[in-house]
N, C-alpha and C positions, 0 to 999 in steps of 0.2 A: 357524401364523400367527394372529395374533388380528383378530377383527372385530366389531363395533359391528352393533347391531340398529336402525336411523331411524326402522322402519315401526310397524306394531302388534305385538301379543304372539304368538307362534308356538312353536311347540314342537320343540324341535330332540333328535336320535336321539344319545345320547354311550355309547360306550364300544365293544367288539366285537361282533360278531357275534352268539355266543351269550350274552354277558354285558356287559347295556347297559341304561342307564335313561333315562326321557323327563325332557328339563329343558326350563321353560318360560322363554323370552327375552323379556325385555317390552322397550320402546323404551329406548333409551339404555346398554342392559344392553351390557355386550361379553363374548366367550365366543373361545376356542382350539378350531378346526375347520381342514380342510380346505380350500382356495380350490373346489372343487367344491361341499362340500358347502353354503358360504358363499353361492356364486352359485346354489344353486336355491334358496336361502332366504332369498334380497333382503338379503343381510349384505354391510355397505360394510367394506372393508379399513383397519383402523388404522394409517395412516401413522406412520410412524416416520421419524427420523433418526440414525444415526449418527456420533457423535462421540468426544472424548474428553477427559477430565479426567486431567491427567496421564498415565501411563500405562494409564491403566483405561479401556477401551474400553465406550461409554454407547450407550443409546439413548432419546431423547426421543421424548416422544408429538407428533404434531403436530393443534393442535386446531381445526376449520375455523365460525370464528365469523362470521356476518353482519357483511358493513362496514358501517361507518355512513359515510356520507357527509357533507364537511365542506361547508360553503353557504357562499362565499367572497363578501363583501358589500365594500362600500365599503372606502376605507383603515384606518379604526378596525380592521375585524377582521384586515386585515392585519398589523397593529400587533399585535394581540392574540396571535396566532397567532407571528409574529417571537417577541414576548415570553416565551410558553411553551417555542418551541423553543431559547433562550437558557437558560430555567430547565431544561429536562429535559438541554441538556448539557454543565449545570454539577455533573449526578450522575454519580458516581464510577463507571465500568462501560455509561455509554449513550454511543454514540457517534452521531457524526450521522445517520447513516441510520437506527437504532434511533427515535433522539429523529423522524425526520422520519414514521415508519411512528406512530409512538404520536400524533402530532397529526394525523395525516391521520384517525385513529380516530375520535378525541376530543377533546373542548376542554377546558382543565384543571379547568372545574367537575363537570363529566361525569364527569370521572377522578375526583375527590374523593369527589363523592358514590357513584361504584362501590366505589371504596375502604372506603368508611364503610359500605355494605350488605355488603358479603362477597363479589361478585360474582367469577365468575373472570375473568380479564384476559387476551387473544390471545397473551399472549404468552410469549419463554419463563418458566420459572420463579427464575430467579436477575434478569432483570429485572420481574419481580412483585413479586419480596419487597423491593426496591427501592425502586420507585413505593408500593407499601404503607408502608416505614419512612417515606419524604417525603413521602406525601400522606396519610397515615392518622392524622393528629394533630389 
């Protein structure tokens, strides 16, 4: 199983018994351990989901980003908001609940300008590269 290091840098024991070397995990590093060896050393499990592209059985990463919270003001931004979730599902591959998860996120300036830094995006990967081809211009 693999798992993700959140904390500080520690040093984790890899290989057999008689023949093993010390590798050091820094934050954000992920490493293939044990669930034992994982939970005495504060390592969160990398979620995965199961799926499948054609016949080829997949597993995606699942990556757990801070929400942001949308601040729902007067009519204008309800409009504004209406507006975006017309445009996200007017792309080819978003459907509504996709388009409705990606505005509760973000507002489409927000989106842009993440786009234009490189930022990675919650979501999966074939709706990233997506929102990257239409908002990345």
């Amino acid at each position: 199983m693999e798992f993700i290091n959140r904390g500080g840098s520690i040093k984790m024991r890899k290989g057999s018994l008689k023949d093993y070397r010390w590798r050091t995990l820094h934050k954000g590093e992920k490493m293939e351990t044990t669930k034992f060896s994982a939970e005495n050393n504060g390592l969160e499990e990398v979620k995965t989901t199961e799926s499948s592209i054609g016949n080829v059985g997949v597993e995606t990463k699942q990556i757990s980003v801070p929400q942001k919270s949308v601040q729902i003001e007067p009519q204008e931004q309800s409009e504004q908001i209406n507006d975006f979730l017309k445009e996200l599902k007017a792309i080819k591959g978003i459907g509504k609940k996709t388009a409705e998860d990606i505005a509760l996120w973000s507002n489409r300036e927000d989106l842009i300008e993440r786009v234009k830094r490189g930022d990675k995006l919650p979501f999966r990967d074939d709706i990233e590269d997506k929102l990257r081809k239409v908002y990345g211009k």
